[in-house]
mmCIF file of the N, C-alpha and C atoms, coordinates in Angstrom:
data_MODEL
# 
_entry.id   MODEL 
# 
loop_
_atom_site.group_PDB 
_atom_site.id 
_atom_site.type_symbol 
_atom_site.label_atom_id 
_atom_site.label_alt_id 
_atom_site.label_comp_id 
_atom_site.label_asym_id 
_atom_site.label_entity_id 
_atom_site.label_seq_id 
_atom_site.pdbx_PDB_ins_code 
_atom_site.Cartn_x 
_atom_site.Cartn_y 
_atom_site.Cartn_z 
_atom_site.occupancy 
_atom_site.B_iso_or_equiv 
_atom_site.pdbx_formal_charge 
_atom_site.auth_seq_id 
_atom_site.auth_comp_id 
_atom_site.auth_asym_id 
_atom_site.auth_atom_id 
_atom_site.pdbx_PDB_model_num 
ATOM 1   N N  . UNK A 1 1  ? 30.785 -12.037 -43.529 1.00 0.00 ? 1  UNK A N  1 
ATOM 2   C CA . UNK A 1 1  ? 30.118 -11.786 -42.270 1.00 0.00 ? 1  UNK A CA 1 
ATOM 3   C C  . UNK A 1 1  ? 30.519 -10.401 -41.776 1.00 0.00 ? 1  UNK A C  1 
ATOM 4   N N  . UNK A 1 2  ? 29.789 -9.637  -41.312 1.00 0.00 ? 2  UNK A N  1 
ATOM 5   C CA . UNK A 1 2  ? 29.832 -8.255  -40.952 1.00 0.00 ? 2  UNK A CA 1 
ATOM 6   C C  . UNK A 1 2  ? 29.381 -8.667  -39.155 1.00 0.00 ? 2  UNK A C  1 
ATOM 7   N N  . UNK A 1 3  ? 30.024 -7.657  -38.114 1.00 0.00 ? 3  UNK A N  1 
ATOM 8   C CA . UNK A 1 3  ? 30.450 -7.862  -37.022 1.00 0.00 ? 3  UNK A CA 1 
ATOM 9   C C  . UNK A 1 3  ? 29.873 -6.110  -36.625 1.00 0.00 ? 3  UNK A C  1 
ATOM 10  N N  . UNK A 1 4  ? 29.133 -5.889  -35.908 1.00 0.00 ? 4  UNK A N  1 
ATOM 11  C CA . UNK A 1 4  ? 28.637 -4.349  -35.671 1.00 0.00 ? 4  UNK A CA 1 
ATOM 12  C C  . UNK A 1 4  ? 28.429 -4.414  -34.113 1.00 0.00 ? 4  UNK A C  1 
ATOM 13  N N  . UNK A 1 5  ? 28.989 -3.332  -33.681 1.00 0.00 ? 5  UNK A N  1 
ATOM 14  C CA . UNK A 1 5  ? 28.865 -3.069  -31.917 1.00 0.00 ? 5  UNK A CA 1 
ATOM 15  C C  . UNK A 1 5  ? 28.335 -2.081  -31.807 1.00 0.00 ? 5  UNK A C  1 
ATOM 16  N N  . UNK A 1 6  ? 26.817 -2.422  -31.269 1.00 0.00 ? 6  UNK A N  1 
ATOM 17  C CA . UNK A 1 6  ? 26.323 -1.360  -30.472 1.00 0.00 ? 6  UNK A CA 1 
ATOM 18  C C  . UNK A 1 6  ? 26.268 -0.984  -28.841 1.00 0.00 ? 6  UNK A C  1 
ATOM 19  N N  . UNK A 1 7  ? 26.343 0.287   -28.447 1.00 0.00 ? 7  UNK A N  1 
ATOM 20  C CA . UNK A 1 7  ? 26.856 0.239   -26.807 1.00 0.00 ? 7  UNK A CA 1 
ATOM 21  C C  . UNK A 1 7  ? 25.321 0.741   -26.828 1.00 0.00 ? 7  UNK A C  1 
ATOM 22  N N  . UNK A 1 8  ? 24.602 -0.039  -25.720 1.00 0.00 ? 8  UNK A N  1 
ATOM 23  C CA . UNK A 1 8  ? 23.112 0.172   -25.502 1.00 0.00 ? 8  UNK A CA 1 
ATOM 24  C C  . UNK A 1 8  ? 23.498 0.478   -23.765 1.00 0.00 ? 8  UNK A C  1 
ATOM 25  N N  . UNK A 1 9  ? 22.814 1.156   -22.710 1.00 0.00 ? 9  UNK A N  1 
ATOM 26  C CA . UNK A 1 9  ? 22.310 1.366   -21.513 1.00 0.00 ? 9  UNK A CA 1 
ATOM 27  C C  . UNK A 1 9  ? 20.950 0.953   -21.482 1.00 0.00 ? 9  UNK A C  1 
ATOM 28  N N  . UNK A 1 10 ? 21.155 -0.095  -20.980 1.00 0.00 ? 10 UNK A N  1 
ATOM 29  C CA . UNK A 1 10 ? 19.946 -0.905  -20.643 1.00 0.00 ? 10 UNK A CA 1 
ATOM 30  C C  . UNK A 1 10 ? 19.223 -0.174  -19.234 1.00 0.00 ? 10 UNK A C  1 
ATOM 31  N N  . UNK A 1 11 ? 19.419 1.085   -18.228 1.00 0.00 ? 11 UNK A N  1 
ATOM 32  C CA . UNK A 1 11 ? 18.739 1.260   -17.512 1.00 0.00 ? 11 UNK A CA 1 
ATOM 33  C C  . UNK A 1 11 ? 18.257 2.501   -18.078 1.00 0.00 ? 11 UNK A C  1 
ATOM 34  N N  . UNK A 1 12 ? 18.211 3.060   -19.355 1.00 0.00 ? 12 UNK A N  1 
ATOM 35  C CA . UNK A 1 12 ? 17.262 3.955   -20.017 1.00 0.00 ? 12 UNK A CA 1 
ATOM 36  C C  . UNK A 1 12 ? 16.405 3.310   -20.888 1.00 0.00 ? 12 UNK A C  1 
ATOM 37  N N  . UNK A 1 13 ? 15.053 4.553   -20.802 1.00 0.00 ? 13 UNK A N  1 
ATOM 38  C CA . UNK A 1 13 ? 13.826 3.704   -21.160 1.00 0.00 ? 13 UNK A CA 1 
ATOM 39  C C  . UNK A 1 13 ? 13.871 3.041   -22.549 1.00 0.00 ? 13 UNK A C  1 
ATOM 40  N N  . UNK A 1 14 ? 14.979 4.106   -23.596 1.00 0.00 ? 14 UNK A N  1 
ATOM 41  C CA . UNK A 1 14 ? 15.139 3.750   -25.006 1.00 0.00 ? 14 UNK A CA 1 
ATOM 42  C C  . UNK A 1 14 ? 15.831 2.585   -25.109 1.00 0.00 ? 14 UNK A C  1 
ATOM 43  N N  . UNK A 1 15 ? 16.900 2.333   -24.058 1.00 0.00 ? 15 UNK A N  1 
ATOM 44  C CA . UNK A 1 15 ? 18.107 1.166   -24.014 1.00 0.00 ? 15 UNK A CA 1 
ATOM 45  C C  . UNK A 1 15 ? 17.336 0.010   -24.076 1.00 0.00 ? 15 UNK A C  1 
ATOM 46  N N  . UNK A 1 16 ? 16.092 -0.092  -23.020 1.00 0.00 ? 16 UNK A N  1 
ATOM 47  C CA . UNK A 1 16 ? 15.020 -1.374  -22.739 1.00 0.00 ? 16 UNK A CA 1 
ATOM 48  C C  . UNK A 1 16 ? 14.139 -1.462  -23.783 1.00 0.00 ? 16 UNK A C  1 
ATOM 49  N N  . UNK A 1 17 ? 13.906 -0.532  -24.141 1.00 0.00 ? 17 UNK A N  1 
ATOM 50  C CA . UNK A 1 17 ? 12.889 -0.521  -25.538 1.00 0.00 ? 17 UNK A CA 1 
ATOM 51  C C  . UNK A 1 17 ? 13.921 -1.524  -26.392 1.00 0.00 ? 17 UNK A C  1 
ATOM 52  N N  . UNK A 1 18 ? 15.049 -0.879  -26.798 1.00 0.00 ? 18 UNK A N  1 
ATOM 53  C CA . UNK A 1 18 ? 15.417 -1.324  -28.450 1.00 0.00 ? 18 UNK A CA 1 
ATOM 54  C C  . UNK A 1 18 ? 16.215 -3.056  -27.779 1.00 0.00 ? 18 UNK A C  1 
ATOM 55  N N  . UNK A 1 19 ? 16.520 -3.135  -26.358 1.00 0.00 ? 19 UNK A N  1 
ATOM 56  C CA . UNK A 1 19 ? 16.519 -4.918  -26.094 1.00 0.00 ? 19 UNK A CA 1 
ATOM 57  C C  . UNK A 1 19 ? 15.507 -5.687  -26.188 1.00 0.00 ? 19 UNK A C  1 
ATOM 58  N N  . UNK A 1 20 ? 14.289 -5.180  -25.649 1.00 0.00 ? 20 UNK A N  1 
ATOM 59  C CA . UNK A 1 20 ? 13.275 -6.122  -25.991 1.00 0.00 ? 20 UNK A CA 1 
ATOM 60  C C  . UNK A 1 20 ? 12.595 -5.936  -27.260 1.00 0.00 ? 20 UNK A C  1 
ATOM 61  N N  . UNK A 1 21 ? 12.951 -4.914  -28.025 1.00 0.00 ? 21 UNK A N  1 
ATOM 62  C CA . UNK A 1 21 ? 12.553 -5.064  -29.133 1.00 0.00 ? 21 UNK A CA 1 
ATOM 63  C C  . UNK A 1 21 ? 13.869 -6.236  -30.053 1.00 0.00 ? 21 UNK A C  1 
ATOM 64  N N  . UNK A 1 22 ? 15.105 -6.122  -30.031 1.00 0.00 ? 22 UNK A N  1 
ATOM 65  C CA . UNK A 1 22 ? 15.749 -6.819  -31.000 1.00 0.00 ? 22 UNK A CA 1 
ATOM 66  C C  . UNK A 1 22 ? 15.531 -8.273  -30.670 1.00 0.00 ? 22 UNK A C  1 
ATOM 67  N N  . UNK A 1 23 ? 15.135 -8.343  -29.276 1.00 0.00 ? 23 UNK A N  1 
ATOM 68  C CA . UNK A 1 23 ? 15.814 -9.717  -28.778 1.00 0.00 ? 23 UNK A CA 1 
ATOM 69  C C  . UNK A 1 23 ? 14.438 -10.863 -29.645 1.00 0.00 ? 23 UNK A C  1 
ATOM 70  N N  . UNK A 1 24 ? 13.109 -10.048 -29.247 1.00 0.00 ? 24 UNK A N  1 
ATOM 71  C CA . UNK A 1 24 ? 12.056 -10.565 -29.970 1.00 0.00 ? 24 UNK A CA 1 
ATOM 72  C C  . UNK A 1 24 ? 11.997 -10.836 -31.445 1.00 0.00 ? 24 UNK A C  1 
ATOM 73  N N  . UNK A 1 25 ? 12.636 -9.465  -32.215 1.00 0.00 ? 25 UNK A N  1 
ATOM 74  C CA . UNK A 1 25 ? 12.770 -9.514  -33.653 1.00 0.00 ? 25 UNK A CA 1 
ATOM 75  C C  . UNK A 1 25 ? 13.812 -10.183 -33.649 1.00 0.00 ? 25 UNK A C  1 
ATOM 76  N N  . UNK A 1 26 ? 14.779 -10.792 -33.590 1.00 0.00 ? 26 UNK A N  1 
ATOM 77  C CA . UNK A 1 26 ? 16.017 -11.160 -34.226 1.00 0.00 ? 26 UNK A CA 1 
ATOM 78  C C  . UNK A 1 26 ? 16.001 -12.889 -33.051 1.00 0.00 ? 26 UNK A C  1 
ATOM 79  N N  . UNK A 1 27 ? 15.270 -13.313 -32.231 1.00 0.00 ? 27 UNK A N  1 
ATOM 80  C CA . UNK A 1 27 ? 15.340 -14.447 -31.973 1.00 0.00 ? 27 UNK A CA 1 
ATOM 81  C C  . UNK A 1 27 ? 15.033 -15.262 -32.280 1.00 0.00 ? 27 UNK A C  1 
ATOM 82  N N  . UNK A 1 28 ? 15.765 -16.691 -32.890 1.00 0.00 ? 28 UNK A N  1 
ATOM 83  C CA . UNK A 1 28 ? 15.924 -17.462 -33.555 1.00 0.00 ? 28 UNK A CA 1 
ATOM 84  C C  . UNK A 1 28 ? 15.834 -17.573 -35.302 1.00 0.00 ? 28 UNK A C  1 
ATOM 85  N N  . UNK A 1 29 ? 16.315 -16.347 -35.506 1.00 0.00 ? 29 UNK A N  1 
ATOM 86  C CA . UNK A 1 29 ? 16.478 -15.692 -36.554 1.00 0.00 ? 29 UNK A CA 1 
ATOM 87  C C  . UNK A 1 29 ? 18.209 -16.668 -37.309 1.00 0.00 ? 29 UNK A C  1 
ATOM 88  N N  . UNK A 1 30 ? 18.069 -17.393 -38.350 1.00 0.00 ? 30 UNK A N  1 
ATOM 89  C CA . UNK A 1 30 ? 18.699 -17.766 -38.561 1.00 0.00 ? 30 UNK A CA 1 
ATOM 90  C C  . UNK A 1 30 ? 20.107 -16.636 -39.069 1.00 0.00 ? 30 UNK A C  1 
ATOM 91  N N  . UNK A 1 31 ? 21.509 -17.253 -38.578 1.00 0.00 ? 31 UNK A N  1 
ATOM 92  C CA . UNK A 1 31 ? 22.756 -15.968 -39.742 1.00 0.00 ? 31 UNK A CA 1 
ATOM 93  C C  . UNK A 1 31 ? 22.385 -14.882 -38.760 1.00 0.00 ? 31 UNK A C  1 
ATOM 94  N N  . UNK A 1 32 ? 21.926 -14.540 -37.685 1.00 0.00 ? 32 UNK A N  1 
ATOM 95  C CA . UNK A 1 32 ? 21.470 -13.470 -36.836 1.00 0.00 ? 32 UNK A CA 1 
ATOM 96  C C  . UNK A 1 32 ? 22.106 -14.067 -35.244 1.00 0.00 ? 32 UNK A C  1 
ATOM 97  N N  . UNK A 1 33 ? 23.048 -13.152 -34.720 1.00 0.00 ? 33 UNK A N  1 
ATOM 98  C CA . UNK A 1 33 ? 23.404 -13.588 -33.485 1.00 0.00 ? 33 UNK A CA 1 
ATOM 99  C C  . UNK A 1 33 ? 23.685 -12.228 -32.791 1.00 0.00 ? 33 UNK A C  1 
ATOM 100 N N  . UNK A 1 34 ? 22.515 -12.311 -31.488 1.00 0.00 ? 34 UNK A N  1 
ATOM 101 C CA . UNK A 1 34 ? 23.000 -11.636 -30.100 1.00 0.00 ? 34 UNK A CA 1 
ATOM 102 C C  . UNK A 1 34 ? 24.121 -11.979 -29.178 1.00 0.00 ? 34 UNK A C  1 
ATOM 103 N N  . UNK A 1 35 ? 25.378 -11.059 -29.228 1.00 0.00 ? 35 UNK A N  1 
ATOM 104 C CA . UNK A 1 35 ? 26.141 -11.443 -28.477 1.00 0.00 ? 35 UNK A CA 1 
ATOM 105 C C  . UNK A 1 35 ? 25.916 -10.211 -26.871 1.00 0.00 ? 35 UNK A C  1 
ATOM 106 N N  . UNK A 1 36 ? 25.833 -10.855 -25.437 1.00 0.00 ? 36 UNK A N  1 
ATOM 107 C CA . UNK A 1 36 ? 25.643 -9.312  -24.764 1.00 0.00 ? 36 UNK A CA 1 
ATOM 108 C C  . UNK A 1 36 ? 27.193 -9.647  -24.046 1.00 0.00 ? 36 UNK A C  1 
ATOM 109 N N  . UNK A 1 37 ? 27.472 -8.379  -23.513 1.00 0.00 ? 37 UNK A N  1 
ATOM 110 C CA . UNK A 1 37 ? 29.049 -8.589  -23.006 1.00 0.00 ? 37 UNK A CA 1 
ATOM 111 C C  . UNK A 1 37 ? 28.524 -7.462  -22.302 1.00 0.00 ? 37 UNK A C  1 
ATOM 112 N N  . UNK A 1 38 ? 29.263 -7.097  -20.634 1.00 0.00 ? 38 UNK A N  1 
ATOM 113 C CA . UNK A 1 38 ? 29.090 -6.427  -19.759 1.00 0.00 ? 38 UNK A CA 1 
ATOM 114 C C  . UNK A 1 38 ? 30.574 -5.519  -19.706 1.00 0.00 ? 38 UNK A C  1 
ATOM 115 N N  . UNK A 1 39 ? 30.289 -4.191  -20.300 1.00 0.00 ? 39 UNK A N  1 
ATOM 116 C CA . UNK A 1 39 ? 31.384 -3.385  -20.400 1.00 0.00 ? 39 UNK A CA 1 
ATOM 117 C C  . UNK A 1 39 ? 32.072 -3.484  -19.197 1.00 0.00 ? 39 UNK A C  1 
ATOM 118 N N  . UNK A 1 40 ? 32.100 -3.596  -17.777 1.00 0.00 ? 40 UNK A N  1 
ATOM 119 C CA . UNK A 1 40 ? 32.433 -3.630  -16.895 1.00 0.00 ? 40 UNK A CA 1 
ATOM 120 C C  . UNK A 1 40 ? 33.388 -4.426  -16.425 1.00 0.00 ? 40 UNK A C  1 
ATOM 121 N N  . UNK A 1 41 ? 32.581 -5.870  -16.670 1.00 0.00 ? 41 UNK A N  1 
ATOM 122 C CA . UNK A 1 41 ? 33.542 -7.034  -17.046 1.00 0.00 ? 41 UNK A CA 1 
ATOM 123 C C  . UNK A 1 41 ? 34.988 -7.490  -18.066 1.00 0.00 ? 41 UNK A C  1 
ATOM 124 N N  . UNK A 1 42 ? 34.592 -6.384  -19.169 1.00 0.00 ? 42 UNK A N  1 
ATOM 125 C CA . UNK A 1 42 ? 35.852 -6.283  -19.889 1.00 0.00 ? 42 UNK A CA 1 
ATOM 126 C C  . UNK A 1 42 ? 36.769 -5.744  -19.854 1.00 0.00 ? 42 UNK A C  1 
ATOM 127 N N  . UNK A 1 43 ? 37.976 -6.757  -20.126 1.00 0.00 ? 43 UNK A N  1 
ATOM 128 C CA . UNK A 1 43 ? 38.946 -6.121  -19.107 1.00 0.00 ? 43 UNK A CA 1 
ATOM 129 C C  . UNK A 1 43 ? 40.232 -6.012  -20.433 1.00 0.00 ? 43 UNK A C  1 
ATOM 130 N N  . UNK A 1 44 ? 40.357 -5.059  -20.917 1.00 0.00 ? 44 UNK A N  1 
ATOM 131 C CA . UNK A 1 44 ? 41.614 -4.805  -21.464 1.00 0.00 ? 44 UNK A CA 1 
ATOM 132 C C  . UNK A 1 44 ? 42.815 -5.361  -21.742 1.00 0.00 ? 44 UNK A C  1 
ATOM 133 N N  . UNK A 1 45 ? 43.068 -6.342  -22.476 1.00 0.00 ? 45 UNK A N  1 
ATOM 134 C CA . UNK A 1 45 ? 44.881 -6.720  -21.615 1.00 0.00 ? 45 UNK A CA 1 
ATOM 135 C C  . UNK A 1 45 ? 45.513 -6.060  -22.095 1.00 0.00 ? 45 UNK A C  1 
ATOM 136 N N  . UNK A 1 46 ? 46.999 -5.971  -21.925 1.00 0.00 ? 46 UNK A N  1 
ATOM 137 C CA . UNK A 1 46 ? 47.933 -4.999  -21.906 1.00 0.00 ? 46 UNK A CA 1 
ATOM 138 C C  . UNK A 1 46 ? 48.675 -6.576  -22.528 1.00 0.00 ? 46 UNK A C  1 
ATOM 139 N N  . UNK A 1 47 ? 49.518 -5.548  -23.723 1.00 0.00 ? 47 UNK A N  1 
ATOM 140 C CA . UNK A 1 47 ? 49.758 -6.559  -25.235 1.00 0.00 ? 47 UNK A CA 1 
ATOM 141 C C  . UNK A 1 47 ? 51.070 -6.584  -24.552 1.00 0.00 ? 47 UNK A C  1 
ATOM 142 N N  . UNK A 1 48 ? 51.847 -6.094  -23.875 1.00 0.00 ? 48 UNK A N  1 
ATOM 143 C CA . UNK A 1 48 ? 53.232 -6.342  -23.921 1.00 0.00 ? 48 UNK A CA 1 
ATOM 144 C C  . UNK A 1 48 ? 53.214 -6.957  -22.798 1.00 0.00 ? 48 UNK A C  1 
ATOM 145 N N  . UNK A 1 49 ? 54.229 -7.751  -22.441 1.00 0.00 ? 49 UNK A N  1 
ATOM 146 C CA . UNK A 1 49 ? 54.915 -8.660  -21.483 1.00 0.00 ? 49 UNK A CA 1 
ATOM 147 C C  . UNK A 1 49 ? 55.357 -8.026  -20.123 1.00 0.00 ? 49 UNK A C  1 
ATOM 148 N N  . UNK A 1 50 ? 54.753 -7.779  -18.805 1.00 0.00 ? 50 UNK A N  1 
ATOM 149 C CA . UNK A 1 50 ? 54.955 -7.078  -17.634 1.00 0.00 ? 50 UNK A CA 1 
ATOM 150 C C  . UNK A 1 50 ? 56.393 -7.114  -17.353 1.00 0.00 ? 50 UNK A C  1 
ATOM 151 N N  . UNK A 1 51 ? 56.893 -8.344  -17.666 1.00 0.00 ? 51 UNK A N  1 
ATOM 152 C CA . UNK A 1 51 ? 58.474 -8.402  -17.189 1.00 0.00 ? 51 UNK A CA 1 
ATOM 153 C C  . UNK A 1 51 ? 59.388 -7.697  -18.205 1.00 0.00 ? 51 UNK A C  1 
ATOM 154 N N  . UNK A 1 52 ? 58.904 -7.754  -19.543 1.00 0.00 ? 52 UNK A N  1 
ATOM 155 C CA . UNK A 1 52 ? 59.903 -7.203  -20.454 1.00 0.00 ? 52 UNK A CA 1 
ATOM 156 C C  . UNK A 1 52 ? 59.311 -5.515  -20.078 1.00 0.00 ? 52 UNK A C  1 
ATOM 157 N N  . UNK A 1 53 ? 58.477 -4.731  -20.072 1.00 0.00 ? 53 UNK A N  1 
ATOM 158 C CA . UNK A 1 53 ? 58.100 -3.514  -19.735 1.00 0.00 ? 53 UNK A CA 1 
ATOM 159 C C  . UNK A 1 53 ? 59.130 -2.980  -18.431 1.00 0.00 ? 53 UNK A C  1 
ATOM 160 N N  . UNK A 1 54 ? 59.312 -3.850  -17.412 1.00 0.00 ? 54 UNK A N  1 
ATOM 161 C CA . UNK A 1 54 ? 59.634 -3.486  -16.057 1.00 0.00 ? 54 UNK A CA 1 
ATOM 162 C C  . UNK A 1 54 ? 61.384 -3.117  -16.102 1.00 0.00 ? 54 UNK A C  1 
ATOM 163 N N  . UNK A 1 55 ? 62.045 -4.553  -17.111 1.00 0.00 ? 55 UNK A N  1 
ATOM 164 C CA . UNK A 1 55 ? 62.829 -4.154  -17.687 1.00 0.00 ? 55 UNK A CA 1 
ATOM 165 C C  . UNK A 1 55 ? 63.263 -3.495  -18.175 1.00 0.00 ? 55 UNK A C  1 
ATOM 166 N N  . UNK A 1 56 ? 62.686 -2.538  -19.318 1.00 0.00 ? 56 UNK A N  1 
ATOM 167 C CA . UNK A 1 56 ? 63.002 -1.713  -20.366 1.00 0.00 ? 56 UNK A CA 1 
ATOM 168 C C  . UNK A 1 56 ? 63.243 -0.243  -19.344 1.00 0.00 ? 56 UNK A C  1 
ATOM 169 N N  . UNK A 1 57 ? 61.916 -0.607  -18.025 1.00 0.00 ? 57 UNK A N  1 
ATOM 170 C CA . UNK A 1 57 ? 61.791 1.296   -17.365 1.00 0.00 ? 57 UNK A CA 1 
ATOM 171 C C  . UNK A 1 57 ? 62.930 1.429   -16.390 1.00 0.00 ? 57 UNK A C  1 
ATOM 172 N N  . UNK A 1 58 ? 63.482 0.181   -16.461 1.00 0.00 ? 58 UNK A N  1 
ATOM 173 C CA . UNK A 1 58 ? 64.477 -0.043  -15.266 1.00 0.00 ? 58 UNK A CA 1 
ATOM 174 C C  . UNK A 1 58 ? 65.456 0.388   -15.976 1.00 0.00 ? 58 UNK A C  1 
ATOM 175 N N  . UNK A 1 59 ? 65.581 -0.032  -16.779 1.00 0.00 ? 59 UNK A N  1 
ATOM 176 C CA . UNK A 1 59 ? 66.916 0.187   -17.854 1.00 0.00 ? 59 UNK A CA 1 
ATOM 177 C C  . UNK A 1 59 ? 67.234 1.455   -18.330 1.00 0.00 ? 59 UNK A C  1 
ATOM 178 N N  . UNK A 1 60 ? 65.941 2.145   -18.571 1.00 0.00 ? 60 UNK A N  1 
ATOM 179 C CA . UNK A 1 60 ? 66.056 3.566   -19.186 1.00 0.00 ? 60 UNK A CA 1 
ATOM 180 C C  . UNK A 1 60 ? 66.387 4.423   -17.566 1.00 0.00 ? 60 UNK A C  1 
ATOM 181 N N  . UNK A 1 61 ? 66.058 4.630   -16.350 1.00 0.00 ? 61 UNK A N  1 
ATOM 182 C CA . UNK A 1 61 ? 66.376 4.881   -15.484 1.00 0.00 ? 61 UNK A CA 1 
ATOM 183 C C  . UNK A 1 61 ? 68.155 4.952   -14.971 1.00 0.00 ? 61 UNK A C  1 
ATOM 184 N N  . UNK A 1 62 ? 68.640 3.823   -15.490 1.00 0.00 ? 62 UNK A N  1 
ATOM 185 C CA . UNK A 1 62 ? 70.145 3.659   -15.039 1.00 0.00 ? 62 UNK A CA 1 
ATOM 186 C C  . UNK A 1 62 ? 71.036 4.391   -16.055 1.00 0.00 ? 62 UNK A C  1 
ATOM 187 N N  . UNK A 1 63 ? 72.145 4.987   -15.470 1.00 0.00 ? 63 UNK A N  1 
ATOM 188 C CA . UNK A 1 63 ? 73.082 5.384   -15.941 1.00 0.00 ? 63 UNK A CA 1 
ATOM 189 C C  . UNK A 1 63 ? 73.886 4.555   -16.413 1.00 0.00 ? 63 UNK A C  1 
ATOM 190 N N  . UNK A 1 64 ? 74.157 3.182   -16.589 1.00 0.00 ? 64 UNK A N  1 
ATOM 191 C CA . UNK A 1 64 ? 74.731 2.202   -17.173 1.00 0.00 ? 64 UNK A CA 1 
ATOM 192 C C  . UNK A 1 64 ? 74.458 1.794   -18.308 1.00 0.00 ? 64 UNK A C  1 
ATOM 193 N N  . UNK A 1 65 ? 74.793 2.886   -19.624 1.00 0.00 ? 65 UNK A N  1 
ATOM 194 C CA . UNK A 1 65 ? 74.528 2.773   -20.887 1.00 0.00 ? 65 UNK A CA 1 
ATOM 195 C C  . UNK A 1 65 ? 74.991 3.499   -22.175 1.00 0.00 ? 65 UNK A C  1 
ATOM 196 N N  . UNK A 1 66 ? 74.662 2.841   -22.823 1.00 0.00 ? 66 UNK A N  1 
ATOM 197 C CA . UNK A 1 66 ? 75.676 3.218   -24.180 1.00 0.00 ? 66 UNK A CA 1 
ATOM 198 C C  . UNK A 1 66 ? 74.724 3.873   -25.254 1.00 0.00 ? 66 UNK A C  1 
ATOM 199 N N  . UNK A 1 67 ? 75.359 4.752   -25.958 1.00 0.00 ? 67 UNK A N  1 
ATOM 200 C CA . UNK A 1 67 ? 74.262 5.589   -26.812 1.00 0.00 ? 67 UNK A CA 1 
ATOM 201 C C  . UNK A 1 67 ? 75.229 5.349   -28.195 1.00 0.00 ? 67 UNK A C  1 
ATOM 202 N N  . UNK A 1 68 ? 74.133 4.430   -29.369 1.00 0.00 ? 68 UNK A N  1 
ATOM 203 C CA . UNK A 1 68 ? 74.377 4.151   -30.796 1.00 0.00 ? 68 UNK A CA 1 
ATOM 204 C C  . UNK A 1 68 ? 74.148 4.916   -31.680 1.00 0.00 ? 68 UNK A C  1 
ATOM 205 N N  . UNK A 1 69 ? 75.134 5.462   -32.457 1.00 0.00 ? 69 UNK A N  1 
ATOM 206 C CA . UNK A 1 69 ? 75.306 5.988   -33.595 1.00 0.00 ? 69 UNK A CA 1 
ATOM 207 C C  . UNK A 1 69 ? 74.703 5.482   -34.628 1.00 0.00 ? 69 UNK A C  1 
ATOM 208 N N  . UNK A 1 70 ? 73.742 5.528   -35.425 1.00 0.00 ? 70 UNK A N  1 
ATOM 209 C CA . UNK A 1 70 ? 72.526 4.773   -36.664 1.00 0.00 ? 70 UNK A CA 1 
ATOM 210 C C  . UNK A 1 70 ? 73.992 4.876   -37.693 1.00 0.00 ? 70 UNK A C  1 
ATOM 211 N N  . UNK A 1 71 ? 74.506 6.298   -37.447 1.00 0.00 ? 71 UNK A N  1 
ATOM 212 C CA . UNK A 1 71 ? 75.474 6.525   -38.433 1.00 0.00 ? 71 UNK A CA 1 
ATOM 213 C C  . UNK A 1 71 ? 77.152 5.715   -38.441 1.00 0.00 ? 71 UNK A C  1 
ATOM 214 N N  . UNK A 1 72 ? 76.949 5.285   -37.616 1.00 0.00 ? 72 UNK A N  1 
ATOM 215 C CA . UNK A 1 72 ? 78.452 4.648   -37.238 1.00 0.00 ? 72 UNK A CA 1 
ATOM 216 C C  . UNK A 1 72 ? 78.198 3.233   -35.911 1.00 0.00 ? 72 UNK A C  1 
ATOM 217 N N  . UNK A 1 73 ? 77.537 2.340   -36.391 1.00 0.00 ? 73 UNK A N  1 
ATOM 218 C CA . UNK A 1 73 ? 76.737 1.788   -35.098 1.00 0.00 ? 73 UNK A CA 1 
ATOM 219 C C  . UNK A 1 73 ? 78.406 0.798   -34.710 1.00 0.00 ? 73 UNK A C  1 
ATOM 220 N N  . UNK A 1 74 ? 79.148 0.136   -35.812 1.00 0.00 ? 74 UNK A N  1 
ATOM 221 C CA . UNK A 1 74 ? 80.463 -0.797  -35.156 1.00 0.00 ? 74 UNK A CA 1 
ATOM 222 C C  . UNK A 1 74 ? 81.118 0.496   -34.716 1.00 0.00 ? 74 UNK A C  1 
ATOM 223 N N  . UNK A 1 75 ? 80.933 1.239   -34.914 1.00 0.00 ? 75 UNK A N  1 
ATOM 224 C CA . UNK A 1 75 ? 82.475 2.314   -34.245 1.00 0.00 ? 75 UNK A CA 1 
ATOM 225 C C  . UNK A 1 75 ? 81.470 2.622   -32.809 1.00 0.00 ? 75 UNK A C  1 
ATOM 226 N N  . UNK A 1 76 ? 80.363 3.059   -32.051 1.00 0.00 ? 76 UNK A N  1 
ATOM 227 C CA . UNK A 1 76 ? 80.029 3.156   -31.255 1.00 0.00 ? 76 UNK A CA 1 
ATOM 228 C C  . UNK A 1 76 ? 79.894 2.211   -30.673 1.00 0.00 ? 76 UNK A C  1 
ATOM 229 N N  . UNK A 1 77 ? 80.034 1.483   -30.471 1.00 0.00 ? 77 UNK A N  1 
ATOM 230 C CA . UNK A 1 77 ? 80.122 -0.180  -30.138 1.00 0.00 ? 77 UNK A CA 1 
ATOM 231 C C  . UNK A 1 77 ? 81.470 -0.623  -29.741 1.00 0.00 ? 77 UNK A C  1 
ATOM 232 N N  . UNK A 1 78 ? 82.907 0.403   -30.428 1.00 0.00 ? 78 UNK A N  1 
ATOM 233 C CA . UNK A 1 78 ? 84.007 0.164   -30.204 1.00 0.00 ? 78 UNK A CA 1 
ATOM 234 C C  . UNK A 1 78 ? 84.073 -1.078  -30.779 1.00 0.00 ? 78 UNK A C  1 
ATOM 235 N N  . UNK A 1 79 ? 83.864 -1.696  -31.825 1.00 0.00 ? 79 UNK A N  1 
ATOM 236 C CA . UNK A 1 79 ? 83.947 -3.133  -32.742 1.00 0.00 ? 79 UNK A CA 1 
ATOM 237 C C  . UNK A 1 79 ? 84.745 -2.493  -34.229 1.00 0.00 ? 79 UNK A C  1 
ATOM 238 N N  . UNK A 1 80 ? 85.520 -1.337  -34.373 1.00 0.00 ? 80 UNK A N  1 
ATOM 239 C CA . UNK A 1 80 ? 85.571 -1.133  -35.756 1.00 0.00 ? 80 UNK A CA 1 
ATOM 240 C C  . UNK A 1 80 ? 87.730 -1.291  -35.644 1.00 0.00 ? 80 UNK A C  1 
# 
């Protein structure tokens, strides 16, 4: 199954042309599906977790922190 998005403006004359043209050609067209979605309405989510984000900017802000050595990570840690 192949999945194709076209962004049409339905208040230009070409936008109304090629809706009432597909909707006629391609209705009840079997294996053929109009999906319409209102760009407006779609709303983005944001993939990460608000509380873990709020955390992280809070955290990078404070002076209460320790900076790890990749090269020596138990000795920066004071564990060696």
């Amino acid at each position: 199954m192949t999945t194709i998005t076209i962004k049409i403006n339905e208040r230009t004359k070409a936008g109304k042309a090629f809706m009432a043209m597909s909707e006629s050609f391609f209705k009840g067209v079997e294996g053929i599906e109009i999906i319409e979605t209102d760009s407006k309405k779609l709303k983005k989510e944001n993939p990460y977790n608000t509380e873990f984000v709020e955390m992280v900017l809070k955290s990078a802000k404070s002076k209460n922190s320790t900076e790890i050595n990749p090269n020596d990570v138990w000795g920066s840690l004071g564990l060696k």
